[in-house]
C-alpha positions as CSV (number, residue, x, y, z in Angstrom):
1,X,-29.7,-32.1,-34.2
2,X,-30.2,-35.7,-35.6
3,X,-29.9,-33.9,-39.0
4,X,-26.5,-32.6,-38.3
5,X,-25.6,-36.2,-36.6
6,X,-26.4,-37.9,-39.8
7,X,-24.7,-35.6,-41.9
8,X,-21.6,-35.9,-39.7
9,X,-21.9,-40.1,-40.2
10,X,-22.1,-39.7,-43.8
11,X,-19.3,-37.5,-44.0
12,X,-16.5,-39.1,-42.0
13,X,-18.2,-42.5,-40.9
14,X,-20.3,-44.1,-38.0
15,X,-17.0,-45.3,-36.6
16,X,-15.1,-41.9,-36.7
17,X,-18.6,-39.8,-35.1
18,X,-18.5,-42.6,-32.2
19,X,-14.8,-42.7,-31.9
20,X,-14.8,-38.6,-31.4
21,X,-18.3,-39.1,-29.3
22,X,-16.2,-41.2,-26.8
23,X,-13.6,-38.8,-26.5
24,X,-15.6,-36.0,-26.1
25,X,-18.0,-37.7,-22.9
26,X,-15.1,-38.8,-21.4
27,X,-13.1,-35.6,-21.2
28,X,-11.9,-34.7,-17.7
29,X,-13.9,-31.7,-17.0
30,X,-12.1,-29.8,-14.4
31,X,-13.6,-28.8,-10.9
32,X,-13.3,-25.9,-8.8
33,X,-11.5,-26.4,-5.5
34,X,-11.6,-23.3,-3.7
35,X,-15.0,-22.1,-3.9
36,X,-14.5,-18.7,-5.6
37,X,-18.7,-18.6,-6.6
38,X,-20.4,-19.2,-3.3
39,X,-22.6,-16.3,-2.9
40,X,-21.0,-15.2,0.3
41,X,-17.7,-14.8,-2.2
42,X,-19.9,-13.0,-4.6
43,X,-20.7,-10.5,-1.9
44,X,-17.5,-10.4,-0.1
45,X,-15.8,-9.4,-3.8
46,X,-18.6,-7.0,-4.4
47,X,-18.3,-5.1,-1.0
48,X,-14.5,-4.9,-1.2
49,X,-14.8,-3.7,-5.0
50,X,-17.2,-0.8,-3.0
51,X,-15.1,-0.2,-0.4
52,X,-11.8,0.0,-2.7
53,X,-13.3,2.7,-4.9
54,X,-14.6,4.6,-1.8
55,X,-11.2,4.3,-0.5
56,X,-9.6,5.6,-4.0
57,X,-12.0,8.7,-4.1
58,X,-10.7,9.5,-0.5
59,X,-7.3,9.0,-1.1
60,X,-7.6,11.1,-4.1
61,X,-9.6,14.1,-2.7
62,X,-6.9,14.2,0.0
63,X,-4.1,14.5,-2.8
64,X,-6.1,17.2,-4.8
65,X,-6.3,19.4,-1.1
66,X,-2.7,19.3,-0.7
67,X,-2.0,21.0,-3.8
68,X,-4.7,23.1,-3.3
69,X,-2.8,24.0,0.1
70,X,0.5,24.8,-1.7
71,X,-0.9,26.6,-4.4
72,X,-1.8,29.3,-1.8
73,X,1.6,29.2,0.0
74,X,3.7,29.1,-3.2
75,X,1.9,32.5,-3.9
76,X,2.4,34.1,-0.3
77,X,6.4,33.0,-1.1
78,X,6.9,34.7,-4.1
79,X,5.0,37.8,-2.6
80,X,7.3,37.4,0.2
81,X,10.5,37.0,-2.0
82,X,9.3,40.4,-4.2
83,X,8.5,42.0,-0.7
84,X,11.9,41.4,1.1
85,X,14.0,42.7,-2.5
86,X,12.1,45.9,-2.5
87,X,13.0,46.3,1.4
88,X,16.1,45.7,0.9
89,X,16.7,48.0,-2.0
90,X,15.1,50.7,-0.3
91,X,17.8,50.1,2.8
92,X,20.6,50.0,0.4
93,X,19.0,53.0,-1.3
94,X,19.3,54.7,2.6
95,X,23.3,54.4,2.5
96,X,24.9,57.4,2.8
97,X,28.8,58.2,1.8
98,X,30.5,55.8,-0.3
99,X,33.8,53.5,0.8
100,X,35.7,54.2,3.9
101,X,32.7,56.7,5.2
102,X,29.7,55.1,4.1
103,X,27.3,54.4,6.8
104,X,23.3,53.6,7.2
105,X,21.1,54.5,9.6
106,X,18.8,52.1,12.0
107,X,15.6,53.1,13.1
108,X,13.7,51.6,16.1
109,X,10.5,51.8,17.3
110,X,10.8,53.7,20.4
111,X,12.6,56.7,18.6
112,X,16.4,56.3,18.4
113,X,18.5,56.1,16.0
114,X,21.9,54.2,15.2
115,X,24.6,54.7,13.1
116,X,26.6,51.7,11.3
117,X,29.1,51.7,9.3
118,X,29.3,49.8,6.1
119,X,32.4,50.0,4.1
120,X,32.1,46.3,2.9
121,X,30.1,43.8,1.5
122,X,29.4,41.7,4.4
123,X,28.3,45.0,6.6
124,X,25.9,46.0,3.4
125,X,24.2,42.6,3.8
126,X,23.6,43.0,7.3
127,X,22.2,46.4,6.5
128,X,19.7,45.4,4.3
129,X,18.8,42.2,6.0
130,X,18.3,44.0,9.1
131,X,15.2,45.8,7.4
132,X,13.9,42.6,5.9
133,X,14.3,40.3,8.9
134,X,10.7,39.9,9.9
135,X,9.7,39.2,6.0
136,X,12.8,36.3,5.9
137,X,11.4,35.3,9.1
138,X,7.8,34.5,7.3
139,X,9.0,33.1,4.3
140,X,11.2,30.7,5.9
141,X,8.1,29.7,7.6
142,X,6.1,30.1,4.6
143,X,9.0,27.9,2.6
144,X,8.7,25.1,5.6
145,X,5.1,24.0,5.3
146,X,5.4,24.4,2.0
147,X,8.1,21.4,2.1
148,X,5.4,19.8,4.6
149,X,3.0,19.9,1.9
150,X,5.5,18.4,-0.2
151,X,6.1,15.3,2.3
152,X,2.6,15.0,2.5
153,X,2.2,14.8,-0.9
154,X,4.4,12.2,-1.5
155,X,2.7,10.5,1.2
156,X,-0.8,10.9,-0.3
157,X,0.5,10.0,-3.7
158,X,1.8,6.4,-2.4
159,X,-1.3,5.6,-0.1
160,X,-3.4,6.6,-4.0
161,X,-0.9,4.4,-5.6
162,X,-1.4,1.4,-2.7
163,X,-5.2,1.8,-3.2
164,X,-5.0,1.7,-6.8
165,X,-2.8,-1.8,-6.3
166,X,-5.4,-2.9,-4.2
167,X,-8.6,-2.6,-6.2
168,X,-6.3,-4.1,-8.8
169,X,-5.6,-7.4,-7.0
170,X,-9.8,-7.3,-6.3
171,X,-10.3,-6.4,-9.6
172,X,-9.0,-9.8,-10.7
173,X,-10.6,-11.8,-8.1
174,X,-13.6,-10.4,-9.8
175,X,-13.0,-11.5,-13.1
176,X,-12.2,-15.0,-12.0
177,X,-15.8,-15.1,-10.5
178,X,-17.3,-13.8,-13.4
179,X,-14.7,-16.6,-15.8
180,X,-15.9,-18.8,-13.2
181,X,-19.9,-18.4,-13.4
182,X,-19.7,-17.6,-17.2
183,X,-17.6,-20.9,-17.1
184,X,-20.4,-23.1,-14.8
185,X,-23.3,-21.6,-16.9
């Protein structure tokens, strides 16, 4: 050290090393005035860094069920979807006649039979829908949670995103602790 000293004197002068000397010792060193380093800070940031990833985790295994959820009702829709156009073909396939004499036959459970007619479009609909009301029935139910699921989703994905904010904003009290110590030591 007093080698470097002396160097620095023969260099640039006994005046200019004391000059610079006397800056430097009476440079304002700043303080801290919230006391971001106390150890009951230190824990405080620690446990919320703990409880913010454990909170994360949640939110995101929450997020992953929900697709899983969908995943199995898209499937029963589109099995429903391929169901009700085979019943329905096979109801239009049961017309007999064509125009002004066509007519289909209804069948219900306790034996009977009824004759409709259906000489236009709108009474061919019905027809065919009659056959596949209980299948339209389940995937209109099938097709509601499944837009459940998608509100939910939404919903999971914005508490994630919140969390993710969170441990963000703790994230960078944390590394003004550590500026702070690394600062102090």
């Amino acid at each position: 050290m007093k080698e470097e000293l002396q160097k620095l004197i023969e260099q640039y002068g006994a005046d200019a090393v004391a000059k610079v000397a006397a800056e430097a010792l009476n440079k304002h060193v700043p303080t801290i005035n919230t006391p971001v380093v106390t150890d009951e800070q230190l824990i405080n940031t620690i446990s919320q860094l703990d409880a913010a990833v454990t909170d994360i985790l949640e939110a995101g295994r929450k997020n992953e069920e929900t697709y899983q959820n969908k995943v199995e009702l898209v499937r029963r829709a589109r099995q429903l979807e391929t169901s009700i156009q085979i019943t329905e073909a096979e109801a239009t396939n049961t017309i007999c006649g064509t125009g002004k004499d066509a007519y289909g036959i209804i069948p219900y459970p306790d034996g009977t039979h009824v004759r409709v007619a259906v000489t236009n479009d709108t009474q061919r609909d019905a027809f065919r829908r009659h056959f596949s009301a209980t299948e339209r029935k389940e995937l209109a139910s099938v097709e509601a949670d499944i837009k459940a699921i998608e509100v939910s989703q939404f919903k999971a994905r914005e508490d994630l995103d919140a969390k993710k904010e969170a441990l963000s904003c703790i994230r960078a009290k944390a590394q003004l602790q550590a500026a702070a110590l690394t600062y102090l030591a």
